[in-house]
Biopython code that builds the backbone (N, CA, C, O; Angstrom):
import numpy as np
from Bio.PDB.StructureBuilder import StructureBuilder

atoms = [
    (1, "UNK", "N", (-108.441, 164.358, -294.201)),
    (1, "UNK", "CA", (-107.602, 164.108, -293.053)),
    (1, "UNK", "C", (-106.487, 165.136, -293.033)),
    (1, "UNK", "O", (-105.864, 165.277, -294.085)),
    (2, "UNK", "N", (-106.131, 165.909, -291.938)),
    (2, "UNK", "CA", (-104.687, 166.329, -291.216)),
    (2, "UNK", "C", (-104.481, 166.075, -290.751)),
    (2, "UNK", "O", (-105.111, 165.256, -290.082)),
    (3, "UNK", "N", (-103.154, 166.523, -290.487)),
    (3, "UNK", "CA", (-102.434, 166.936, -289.270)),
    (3, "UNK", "C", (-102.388, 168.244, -288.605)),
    (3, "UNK", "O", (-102.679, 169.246, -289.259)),
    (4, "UNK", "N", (-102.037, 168.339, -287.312)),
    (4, "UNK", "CA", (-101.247, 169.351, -286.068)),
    (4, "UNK", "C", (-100.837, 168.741, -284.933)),
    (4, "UNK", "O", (-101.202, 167.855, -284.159)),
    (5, "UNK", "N", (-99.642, 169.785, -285.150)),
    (5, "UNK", "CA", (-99.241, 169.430, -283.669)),
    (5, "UNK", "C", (-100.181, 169.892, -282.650)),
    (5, "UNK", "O", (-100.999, 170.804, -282.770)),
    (6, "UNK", "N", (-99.952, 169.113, -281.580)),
    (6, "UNK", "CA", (-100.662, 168.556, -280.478)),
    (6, "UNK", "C", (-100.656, 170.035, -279.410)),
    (6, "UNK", "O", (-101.483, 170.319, -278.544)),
    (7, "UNK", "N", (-100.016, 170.438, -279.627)),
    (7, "UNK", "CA", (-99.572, 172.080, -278.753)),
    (7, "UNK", "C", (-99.913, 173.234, -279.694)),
    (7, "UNK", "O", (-99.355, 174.306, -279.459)),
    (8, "UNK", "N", (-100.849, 173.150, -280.845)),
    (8, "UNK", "CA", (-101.404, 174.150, -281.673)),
    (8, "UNK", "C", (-103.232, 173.827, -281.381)),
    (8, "UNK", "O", (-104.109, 173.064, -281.785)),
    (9, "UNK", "N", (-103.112, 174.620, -280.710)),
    (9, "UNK", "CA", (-104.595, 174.982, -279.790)),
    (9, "UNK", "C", (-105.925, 175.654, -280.393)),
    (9, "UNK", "O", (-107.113, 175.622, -280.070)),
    (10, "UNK", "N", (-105.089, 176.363, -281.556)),
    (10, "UNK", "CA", (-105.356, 177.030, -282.340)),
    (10, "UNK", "C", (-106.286, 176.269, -283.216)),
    (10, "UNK", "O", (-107.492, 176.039, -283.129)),
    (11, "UNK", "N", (-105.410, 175.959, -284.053)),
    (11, "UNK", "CA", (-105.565, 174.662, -285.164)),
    (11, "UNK", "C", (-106.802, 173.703, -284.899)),
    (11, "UNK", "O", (-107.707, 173.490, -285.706)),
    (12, "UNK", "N", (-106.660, 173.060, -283.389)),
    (12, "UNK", "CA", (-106.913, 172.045, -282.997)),
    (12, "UNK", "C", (-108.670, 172.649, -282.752)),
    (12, "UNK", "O", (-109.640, 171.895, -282.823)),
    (13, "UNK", "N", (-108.721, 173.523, -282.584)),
    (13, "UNK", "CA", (-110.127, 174.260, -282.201)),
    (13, "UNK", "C", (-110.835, 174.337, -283.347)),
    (13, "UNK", "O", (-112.009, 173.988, -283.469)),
    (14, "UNK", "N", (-109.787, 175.017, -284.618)),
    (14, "UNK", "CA", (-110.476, 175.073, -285.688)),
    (14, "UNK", "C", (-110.841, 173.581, -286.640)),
    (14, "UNK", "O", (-111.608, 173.526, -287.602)),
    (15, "UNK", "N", (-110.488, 173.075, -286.377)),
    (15, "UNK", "CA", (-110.374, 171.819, -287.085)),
    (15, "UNK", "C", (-111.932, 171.167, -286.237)),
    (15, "UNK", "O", (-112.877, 170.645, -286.829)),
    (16, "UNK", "N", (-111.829, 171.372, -284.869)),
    (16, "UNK", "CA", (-113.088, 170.573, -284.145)),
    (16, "UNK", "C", (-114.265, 170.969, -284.505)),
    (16, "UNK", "O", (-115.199, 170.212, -284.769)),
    (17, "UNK", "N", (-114.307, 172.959, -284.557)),
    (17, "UNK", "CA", (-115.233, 173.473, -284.753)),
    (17, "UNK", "C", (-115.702, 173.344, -286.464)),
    (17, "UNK", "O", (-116.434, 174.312, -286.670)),
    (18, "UNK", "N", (-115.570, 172.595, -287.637)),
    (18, "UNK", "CA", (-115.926, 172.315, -288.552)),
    (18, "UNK", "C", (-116.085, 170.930, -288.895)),
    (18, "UNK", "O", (-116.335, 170.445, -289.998)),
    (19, "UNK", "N", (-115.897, 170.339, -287.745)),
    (19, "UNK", "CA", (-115.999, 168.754, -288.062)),
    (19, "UNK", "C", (-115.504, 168.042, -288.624)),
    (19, "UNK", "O", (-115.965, 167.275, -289.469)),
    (20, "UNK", "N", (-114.087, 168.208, -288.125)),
    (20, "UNK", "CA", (-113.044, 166.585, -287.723)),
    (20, "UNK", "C", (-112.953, 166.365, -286.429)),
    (20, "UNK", "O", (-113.083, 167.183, -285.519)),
    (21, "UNK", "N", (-112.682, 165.010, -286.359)),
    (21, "UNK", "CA", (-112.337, 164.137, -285.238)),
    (21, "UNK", "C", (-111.193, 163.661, -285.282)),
    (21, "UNK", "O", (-110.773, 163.084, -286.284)),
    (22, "UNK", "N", (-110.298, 163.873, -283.883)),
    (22, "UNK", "CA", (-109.065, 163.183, -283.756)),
    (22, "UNK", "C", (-109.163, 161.912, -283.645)),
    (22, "UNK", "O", (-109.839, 161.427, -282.738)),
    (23, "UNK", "N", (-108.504, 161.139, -284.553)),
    (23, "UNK", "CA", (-108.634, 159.879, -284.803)),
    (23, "UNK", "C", (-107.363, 159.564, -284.421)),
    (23, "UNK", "O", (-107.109, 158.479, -284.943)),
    (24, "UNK", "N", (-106.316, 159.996, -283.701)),
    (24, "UNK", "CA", (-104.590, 159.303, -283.912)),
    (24, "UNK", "C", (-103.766, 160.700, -283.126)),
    (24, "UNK", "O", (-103.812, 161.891, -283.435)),
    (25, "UNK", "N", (-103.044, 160.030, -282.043)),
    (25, "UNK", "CA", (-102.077, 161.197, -281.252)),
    (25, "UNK", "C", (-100.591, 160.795, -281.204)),
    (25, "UNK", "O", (-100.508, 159.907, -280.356)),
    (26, "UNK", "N", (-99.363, 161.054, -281.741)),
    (26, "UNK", "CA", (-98.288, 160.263, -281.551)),
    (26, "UNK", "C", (-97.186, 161.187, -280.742)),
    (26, "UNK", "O", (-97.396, 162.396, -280.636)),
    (27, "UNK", "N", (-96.145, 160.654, -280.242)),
    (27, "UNK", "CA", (-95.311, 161.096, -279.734)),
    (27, "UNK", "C", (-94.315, 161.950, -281.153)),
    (27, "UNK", "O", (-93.170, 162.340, -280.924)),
    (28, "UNK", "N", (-94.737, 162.067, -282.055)),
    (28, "UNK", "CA", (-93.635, 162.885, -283.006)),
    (28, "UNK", "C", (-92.466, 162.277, -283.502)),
    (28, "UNK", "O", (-91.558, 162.949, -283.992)),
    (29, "UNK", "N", (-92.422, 160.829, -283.391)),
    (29, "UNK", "CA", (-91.529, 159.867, -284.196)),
    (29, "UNK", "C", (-91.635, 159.946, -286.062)),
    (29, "UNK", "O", (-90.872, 159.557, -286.947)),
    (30, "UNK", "N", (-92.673, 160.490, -286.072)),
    (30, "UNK", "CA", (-92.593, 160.165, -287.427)),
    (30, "UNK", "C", (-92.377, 161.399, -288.215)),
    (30, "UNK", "O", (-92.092, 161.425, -289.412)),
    (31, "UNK", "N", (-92.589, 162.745, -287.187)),
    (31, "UNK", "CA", (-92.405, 164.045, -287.951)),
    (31, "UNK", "C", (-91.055, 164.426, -288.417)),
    (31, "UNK", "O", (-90.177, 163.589, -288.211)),
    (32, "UNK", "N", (-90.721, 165.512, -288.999)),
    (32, "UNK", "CA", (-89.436, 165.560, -289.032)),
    (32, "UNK", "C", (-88.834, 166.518, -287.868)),
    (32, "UNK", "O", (-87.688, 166.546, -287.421)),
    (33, "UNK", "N", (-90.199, 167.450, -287.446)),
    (33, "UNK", "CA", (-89.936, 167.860, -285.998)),
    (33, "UNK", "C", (-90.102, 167.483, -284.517)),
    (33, "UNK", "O", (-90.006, 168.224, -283.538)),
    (34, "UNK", "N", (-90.424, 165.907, -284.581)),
    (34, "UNK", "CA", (-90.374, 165.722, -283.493)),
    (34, "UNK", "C", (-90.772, 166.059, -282.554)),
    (34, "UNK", "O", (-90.202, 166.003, -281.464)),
    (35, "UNK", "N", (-92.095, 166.582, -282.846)),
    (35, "UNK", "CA", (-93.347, 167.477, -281.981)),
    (35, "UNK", "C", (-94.529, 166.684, -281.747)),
    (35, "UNK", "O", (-95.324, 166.800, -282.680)),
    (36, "UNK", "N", (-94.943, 165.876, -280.772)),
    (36, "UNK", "CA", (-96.244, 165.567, -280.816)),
    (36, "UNK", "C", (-97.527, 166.142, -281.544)),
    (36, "UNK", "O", (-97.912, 167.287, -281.307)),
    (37, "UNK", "N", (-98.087, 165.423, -282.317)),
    (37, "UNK", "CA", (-98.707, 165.463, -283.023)),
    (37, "UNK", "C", (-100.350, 164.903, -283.198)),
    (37, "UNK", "O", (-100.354, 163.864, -282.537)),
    (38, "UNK", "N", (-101.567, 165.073, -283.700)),
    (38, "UNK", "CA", (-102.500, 164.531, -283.909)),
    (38, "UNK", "C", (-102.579, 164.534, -285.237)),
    (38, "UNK", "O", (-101.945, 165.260, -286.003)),
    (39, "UNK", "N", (-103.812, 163.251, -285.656)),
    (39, "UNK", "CA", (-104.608, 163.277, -286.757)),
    (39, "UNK", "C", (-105.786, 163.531, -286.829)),
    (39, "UNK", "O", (-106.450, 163.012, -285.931)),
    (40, "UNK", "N", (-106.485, 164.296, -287.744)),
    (40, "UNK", "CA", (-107.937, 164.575, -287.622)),
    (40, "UNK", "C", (-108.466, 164.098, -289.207)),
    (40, "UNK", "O", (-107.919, 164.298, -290.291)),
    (41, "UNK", "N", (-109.722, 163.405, -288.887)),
    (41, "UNK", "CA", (-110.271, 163.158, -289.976)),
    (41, "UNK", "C", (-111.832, 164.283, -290.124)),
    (41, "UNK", "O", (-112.350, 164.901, -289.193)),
    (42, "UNK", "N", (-112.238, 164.263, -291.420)),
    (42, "UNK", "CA", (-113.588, 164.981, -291.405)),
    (42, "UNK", "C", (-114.560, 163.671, -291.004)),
    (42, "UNK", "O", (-114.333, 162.498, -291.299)),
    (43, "UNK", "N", (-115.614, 164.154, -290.309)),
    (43, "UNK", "CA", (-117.129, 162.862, -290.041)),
    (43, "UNK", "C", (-118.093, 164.056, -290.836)),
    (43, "UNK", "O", (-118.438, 165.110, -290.301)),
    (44, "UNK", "N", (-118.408, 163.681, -292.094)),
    (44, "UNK", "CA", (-119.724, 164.245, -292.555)),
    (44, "UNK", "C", (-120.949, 164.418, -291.637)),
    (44, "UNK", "O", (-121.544, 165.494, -291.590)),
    (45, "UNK", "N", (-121.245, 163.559, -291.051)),
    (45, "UNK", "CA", (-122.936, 163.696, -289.990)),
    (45, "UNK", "C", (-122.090, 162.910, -288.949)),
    (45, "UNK", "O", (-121.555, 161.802, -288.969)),
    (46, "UNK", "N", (-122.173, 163.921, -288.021)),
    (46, "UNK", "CA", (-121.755, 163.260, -286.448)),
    (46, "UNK", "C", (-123.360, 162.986, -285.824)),
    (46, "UNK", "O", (-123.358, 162.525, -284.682)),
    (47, "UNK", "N", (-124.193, 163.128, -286.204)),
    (47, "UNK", "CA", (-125.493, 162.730, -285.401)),
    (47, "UNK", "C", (-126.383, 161.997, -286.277)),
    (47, "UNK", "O", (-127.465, 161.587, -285.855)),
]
sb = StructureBuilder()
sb.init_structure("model")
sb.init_model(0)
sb.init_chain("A")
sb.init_seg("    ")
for serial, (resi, resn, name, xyz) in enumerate(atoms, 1):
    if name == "N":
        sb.init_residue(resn, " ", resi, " ")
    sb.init_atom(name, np.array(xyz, "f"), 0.0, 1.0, " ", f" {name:<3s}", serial, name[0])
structure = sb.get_structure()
């Protein structure tokens, strides 16, 4: 499991293209930057 923020497009691509799934999106209450944020987990076999 990670994190990124929600506005790193980057990240968020690379993370999809190896297989994690966003499991969790928050408004950035819990960061210390206060940046919207996701969670991604790995799924071993998505099919």
């Amino acid at each position: 499991m990670g994190w990124t923020f929600q506005r790193n497009r980057q990240a968020r691509r690379f993370c999809e293209k190896h297989g994690f799934v966003a499991v969790e999106e928050t408004g950035g209450r819990r960061n210390g930057e206060k940046e919207p944020d996701v969670l991604y987990r790995w799924v071993k076999d998505r099919g």
